[in-house]
The first five atom37 places (N, CA, C, CB, O) and aatype in JSON, in Angstrom:
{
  "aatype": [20, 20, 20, 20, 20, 20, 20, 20, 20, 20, 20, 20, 20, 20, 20, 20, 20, 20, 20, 20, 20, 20, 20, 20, 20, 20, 20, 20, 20, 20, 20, 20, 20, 20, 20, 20, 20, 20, 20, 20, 20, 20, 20, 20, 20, 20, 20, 20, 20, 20, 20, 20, 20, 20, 20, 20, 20, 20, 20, 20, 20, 20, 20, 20, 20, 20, 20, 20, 20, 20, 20, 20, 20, 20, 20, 20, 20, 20, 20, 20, 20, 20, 20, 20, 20, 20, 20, 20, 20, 20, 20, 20, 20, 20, 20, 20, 20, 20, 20, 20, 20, 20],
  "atom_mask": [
    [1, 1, 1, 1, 1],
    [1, 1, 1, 1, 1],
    [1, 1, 1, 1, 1],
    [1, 1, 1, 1, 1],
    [1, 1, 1, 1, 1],
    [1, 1, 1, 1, 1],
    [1, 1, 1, 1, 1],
    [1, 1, 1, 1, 1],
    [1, 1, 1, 1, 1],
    [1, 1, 1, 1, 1],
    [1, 1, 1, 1, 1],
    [1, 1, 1, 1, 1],
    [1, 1, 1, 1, 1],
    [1, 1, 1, 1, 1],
    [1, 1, 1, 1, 1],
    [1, 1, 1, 1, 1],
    [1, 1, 1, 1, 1],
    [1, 1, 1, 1, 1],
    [1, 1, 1, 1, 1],
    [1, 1, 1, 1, 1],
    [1, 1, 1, 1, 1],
    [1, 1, 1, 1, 1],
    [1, 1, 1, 1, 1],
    [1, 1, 1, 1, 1],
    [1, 1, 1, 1, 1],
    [1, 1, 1, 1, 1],
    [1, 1, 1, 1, 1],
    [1, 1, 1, 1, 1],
    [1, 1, 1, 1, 1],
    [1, 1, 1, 1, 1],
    [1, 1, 1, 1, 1],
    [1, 1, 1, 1, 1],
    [1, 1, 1, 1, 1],
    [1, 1, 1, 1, 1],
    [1, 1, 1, 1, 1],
    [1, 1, 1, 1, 1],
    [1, 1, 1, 1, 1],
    [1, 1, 1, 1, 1],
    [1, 1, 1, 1, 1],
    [1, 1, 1, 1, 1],
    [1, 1, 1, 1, 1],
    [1, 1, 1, 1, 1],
    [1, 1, 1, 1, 1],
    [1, 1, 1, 1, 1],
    [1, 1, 1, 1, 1],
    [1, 1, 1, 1, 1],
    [1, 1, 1, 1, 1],
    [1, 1, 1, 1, 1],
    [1, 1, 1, 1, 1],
    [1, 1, 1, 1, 1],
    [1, 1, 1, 1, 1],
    [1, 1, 1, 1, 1],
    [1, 1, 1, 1, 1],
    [1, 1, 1, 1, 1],
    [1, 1, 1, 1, 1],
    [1, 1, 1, 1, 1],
    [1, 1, 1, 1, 1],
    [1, 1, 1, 1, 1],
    [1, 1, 1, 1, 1],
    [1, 1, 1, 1, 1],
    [1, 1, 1, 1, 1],
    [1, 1, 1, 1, 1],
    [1, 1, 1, 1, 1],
    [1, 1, 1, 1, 1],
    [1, 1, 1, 1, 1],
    [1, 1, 1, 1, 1],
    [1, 1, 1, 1, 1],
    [1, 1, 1, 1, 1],
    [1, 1, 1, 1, 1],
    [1, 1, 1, 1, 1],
    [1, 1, 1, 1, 1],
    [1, 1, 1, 1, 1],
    [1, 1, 1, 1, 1],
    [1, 1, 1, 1, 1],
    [1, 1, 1, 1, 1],
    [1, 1, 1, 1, 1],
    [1, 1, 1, 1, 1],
    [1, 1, 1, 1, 1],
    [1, 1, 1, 1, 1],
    [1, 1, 1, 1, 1],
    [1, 1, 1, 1, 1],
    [1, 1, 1, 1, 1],
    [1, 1, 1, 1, 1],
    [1, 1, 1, 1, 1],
    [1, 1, 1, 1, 1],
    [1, 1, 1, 1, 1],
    [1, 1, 1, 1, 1],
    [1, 1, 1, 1, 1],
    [1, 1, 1, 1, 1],
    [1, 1, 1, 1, 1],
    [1, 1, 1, 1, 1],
    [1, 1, 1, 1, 1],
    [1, 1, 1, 1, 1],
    [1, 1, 1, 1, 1],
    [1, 1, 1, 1, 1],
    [1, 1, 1, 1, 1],
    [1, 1, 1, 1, 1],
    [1, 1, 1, 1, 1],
    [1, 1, 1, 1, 1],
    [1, 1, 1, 1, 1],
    [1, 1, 1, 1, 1],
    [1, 1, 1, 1, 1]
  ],
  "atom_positions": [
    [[-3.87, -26.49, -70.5], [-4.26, -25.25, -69.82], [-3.13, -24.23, -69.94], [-4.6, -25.52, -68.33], [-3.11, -23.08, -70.39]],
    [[-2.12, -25.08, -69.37], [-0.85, -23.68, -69.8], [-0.85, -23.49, -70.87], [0.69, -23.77, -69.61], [-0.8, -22.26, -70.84]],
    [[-0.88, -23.88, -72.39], [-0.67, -23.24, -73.84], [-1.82, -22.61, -73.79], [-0.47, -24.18, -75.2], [-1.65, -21.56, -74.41]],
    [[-3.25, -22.69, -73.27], [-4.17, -21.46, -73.45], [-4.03, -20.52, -72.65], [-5.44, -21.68, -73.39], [-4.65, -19.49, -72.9]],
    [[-3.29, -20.57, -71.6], [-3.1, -19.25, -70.72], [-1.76, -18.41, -71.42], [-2.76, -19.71, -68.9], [-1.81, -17.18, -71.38]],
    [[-0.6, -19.04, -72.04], [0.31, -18.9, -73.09], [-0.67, -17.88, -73.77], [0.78, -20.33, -73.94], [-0.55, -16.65, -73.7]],
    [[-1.42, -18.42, -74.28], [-1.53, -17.54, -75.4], [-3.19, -16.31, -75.32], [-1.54, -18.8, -76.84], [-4.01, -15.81, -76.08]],
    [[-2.89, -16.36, -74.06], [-3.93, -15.09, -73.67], [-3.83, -13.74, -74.19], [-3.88, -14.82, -72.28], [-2.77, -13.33, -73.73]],
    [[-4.39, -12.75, -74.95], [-4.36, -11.53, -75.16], [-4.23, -10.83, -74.2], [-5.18, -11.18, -75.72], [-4.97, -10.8, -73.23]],
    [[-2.9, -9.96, -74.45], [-2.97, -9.37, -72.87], [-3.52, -7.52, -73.07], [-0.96, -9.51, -71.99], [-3.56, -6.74, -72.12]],
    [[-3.92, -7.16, -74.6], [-4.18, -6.35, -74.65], [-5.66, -5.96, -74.29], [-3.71, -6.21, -75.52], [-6.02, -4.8, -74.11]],
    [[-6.66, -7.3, -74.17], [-7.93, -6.92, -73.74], [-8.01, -6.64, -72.35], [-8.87, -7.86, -74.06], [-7.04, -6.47, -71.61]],
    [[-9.55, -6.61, -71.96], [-9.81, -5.84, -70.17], [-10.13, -6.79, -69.47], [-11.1, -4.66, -69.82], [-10.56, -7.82, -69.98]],
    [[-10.02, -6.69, -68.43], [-10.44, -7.29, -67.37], [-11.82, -7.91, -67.29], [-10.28, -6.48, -66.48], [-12.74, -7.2, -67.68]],
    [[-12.03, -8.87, -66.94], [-13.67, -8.76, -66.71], [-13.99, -8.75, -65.46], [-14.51, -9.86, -67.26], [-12.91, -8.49, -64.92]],
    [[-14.97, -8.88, -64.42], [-15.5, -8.48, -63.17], [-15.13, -9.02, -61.86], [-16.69, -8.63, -63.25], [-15.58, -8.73, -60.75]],
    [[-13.93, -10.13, -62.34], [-13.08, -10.84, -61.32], [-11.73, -9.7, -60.89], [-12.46, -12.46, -62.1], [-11.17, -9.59, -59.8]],
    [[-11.52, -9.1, -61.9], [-10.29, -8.23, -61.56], [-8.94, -9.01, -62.2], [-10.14, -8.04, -59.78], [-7.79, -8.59, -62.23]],
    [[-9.38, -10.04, -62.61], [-7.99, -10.81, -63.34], [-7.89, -10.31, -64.69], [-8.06, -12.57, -63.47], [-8.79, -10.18, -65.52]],
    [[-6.15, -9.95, -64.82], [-5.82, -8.94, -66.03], [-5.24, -10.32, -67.11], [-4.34, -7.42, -65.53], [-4.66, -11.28, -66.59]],
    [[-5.39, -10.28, -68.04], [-4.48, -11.32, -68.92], [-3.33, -11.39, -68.77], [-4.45, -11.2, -70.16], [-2.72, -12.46, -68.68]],
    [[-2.78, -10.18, -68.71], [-1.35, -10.37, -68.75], [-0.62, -11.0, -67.17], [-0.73, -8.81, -69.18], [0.45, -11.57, -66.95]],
    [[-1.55, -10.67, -66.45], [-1.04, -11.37, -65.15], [-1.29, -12.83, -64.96], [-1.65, -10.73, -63.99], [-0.43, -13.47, -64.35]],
    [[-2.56, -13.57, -65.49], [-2.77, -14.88, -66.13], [-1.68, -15.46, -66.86], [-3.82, -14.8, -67.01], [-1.43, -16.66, -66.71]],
    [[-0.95, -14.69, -67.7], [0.02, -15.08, -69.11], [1.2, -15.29, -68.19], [0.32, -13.71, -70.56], [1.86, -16.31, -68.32]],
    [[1.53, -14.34, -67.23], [3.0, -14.51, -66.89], [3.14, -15.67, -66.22], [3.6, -13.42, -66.08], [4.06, -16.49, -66.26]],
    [[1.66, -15.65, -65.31], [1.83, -16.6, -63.98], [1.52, -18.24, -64.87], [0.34, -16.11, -62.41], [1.64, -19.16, -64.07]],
    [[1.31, -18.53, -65.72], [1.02, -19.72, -66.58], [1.6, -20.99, -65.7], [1.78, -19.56, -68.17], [0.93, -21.8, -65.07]],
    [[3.17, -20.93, -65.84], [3.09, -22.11, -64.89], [3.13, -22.25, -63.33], [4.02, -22.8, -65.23], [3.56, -23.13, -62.59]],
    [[2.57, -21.17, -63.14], [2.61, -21.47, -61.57], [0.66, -21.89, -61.35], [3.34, -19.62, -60.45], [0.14, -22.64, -60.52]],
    [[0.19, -21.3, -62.16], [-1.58, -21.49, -62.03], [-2.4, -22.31, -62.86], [-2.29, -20.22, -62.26], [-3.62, -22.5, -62.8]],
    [[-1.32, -22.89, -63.86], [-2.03, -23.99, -64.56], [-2.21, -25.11, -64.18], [-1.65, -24.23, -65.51], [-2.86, -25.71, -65.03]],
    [[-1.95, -25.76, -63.29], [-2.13, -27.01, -62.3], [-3.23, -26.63, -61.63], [-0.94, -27.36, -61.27], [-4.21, -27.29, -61.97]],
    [[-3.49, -25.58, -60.58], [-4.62, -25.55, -59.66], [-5.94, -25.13, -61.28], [-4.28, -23.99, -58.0], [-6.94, -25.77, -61.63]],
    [[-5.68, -24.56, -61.54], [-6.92, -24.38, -62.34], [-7.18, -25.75, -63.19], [-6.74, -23.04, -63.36], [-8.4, -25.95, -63.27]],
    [[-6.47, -26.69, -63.8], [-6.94, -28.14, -64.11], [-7.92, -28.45, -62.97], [-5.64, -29.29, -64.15], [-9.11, -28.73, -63.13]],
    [[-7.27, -28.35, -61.8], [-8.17, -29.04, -60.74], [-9.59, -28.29, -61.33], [-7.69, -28.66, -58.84], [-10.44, -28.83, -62.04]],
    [[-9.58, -27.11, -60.91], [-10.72, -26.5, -61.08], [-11.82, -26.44, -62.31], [-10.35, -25.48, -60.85], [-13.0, -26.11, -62.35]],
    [[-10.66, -27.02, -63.51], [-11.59, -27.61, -64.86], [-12.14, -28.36, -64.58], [-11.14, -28.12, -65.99], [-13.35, -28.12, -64.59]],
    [[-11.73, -29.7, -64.16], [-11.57, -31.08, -64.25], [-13.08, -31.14, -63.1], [-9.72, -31.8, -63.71], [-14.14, -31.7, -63.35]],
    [[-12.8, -30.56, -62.14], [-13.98, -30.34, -60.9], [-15.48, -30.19, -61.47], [-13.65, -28.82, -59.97], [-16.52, -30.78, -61.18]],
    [[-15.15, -29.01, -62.54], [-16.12, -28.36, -63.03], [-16.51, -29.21, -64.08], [-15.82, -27.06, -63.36], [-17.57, -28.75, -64.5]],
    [[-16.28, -29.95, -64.55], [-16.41, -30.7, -65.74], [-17.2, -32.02, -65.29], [-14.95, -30.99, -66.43], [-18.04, -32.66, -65.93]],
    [[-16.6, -32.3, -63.78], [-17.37, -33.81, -63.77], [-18.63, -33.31, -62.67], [-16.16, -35.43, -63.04], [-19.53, -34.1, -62.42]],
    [[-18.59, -32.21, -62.18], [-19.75, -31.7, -61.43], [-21.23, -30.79, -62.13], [-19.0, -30.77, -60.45], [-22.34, -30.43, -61.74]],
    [[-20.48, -30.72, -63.28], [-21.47, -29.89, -64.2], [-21.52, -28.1, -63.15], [-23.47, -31.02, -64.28], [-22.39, -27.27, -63.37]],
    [[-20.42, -27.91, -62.12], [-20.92, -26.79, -61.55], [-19.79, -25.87, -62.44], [-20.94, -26.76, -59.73], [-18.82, -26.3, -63.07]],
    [[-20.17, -24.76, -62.3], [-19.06, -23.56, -62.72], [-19.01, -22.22, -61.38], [-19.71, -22.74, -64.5], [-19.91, -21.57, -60.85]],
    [[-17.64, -22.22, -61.22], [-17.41, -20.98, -59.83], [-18.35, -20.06, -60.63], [-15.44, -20.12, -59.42], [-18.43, -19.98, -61.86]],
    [[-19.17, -19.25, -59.56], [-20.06, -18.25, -59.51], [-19.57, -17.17, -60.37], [-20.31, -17.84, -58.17], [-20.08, -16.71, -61.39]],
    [[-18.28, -16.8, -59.66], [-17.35, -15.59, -60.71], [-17.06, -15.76, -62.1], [-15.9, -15.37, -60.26], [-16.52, -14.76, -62.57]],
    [[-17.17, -16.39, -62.65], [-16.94, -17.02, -64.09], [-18.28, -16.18, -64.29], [-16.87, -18.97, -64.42], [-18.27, -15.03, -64.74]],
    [[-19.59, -16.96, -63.87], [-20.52, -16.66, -64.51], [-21.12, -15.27, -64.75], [-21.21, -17.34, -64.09], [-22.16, -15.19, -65.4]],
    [[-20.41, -13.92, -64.15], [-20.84, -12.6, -64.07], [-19.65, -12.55, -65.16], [-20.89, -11.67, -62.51], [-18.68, -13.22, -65.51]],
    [[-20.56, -10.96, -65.58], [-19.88, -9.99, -66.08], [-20.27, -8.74, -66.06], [-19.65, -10.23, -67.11], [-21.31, -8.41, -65.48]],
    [[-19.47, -7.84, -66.72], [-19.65, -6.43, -66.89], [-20.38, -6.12, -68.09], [-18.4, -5.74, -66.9], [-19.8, -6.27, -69.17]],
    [[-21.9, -5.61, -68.04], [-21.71, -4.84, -69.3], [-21.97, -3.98, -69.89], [-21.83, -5.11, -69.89], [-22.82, -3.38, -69.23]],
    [[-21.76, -3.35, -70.97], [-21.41, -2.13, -71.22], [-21.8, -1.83, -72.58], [-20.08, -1.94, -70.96], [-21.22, -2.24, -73.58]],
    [[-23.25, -0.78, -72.52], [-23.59, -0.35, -73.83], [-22.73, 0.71, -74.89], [-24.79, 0.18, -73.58], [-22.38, 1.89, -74.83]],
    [[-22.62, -0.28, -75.78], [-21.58, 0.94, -76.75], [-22.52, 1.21, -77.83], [-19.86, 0.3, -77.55], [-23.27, 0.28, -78.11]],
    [[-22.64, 2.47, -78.6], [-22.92, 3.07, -79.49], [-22.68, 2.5, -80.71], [-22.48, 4.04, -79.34], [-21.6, 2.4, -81.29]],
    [[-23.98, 2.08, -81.1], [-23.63, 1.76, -82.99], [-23.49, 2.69, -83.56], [-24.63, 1.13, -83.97], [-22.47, 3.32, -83.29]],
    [[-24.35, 3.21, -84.57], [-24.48, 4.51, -85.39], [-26.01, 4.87, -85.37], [-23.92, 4.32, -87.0], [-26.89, 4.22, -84.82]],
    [[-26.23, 6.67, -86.45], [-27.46, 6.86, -86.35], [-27.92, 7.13, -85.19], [-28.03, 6.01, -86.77], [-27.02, 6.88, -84.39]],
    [[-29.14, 7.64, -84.48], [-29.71, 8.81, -83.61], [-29.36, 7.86, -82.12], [-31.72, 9.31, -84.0], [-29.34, 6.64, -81.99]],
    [[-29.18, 8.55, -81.48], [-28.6, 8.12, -79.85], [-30.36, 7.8, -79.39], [-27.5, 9.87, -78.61], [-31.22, 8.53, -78.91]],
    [[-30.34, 6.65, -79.73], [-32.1, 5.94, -79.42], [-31.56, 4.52, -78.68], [-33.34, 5.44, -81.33], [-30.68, 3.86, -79.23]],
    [[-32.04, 4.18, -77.62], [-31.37, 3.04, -77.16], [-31.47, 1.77, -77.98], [-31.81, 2.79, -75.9], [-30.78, 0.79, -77.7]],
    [[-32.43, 1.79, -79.14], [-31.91, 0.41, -80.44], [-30.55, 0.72, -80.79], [-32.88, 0.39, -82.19], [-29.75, -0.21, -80.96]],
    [[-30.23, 1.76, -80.9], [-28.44, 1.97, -81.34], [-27.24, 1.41, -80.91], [-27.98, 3.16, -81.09], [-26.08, 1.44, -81.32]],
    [[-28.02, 0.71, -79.64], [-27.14, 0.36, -78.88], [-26.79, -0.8, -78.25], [-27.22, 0.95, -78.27], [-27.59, -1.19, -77.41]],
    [[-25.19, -1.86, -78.55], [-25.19, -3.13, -78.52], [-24.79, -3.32, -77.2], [-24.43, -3.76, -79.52], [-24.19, -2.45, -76.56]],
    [[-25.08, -4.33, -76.8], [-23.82, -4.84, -75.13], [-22.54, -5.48, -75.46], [-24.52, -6.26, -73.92], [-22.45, -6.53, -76.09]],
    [[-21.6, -4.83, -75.02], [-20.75, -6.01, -75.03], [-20.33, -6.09, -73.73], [-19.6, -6.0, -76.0], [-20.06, -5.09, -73.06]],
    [[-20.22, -7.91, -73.1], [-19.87, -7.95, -72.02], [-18.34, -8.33, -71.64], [-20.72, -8.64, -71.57], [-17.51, -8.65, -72.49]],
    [[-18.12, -8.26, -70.41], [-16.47, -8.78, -70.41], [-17.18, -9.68, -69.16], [-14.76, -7.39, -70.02], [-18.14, -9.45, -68.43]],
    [[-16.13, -10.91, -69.28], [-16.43, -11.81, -68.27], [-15.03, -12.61, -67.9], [-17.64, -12.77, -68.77], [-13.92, -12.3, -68.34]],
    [[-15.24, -13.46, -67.22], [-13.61, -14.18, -66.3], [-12.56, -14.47, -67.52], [-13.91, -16.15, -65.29], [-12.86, -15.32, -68.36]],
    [[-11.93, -14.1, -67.56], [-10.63, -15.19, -68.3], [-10.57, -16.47, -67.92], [-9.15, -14.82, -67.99], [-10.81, -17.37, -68.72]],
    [[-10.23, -16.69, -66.58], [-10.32, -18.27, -66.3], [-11.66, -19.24, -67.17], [-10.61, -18.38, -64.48], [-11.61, -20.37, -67.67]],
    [[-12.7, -18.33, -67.08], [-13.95, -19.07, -67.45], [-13.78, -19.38, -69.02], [-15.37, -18.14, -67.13], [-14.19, -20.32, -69.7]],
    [[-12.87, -18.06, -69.37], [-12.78, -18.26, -71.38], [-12.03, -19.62, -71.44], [-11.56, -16.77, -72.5], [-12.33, -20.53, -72.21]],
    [[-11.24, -19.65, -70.74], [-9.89, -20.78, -70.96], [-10.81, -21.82, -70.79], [-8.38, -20.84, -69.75], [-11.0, -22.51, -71.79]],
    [[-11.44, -22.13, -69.78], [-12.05, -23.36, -69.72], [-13.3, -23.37, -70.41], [-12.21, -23.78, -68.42], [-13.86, -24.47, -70.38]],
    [[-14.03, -22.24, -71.15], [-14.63, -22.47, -72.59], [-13.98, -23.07, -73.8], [-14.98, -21.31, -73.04], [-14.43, -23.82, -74.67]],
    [[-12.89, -22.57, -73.64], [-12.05, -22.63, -75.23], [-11.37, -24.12, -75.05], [-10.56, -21.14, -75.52], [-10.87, -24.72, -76.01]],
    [[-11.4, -24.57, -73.88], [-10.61, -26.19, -73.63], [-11.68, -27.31, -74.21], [-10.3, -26.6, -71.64], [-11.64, -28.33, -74.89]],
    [[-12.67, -26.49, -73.51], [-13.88, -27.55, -73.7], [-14.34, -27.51, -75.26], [-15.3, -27.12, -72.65], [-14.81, -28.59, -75.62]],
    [[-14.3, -26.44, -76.33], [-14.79, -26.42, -77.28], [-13.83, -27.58, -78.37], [-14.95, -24.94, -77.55], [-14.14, -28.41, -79.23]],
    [[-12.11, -26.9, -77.58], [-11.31, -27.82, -78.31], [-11.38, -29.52, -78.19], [-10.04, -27.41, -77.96], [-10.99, -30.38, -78.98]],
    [[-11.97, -29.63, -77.0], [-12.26, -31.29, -76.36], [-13.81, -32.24, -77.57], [-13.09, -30.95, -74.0], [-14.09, -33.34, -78.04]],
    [[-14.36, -30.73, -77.51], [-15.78, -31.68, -78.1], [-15.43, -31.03, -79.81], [-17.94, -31.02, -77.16], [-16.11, -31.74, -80.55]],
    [[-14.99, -30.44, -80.3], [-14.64, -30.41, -81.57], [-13.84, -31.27, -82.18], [-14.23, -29.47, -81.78], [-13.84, -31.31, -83.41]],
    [[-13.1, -32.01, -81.52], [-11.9, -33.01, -81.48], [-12.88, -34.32, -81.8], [-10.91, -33.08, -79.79], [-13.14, -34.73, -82.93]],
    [[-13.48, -34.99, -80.25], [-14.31, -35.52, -80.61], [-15.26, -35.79, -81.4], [-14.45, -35.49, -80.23], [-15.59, -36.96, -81.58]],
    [[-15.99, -34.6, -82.13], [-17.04, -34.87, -83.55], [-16.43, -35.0, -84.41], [-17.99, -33.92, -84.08], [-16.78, -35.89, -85.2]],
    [[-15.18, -34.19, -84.72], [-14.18, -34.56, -86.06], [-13.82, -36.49, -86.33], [-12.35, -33.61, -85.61], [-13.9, -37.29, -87.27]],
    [[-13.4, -36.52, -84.84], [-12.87, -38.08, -84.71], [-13.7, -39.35, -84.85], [-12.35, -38.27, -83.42], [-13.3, -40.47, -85.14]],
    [[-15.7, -38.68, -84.43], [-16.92, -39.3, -84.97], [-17.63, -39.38, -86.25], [-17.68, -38.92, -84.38], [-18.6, -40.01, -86.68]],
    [[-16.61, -38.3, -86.81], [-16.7, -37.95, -88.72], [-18.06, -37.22, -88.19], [-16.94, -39.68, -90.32], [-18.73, -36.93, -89.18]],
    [[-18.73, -36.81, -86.93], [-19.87, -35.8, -86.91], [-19.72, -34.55, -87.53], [-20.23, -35.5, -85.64], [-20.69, -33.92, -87.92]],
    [[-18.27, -34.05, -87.67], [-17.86, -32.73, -88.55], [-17.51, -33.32, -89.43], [-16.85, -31.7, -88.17], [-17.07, -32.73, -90.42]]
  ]
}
């Protein structure tokens, strides 16, 4: 957990929790222990904190006539929630490699 909070972008935005990356990045080892708990919780409960699951989002402009097909979402959502996406992808990618499934 701390090497993915390590290596958080601190140039992207916030998503709808109000947690900035770079304040995630600094605080690494002081918040990477309670948030294991909160993986580890989430992992054997199948639940995910509510706030993870929102986001912000926000139609931006493709190209061509201002018609709302022009127009994509992109959302921003928790950091905490990315980290414990990106743990879990590294956990079960690990695993299929190690099943020769990849």
């Amino acid at each position: 957990v701390r090497e993915h909070l390590r290596k958080l972008d601190t140039h992207k935005s916030m998503g709808p929790d109000g947690m900035h990356p770079r304040v995630l990045r600094e605080l690494a080892e002081v918040i990477a222990k309670p948030l294991s708990i909160i993986f580890e919780r989430s992992w054997r409960t199948g639940e995910v904190p509510e706030d993870w699951k929102k986001a912000s989002v926000t139609p931006v402009f493709k190209k061509g006539k201002k018609d709302p097909g022009n127009y994509r979402p992109v959302s921003l959502t928790s950091f905490p929630g990315k980290v414990m996406e990106r743990l879990i992808l590294a956990i079960v990618s690990r695993h299929m490699e190690d099943k020769k499934v990849l």
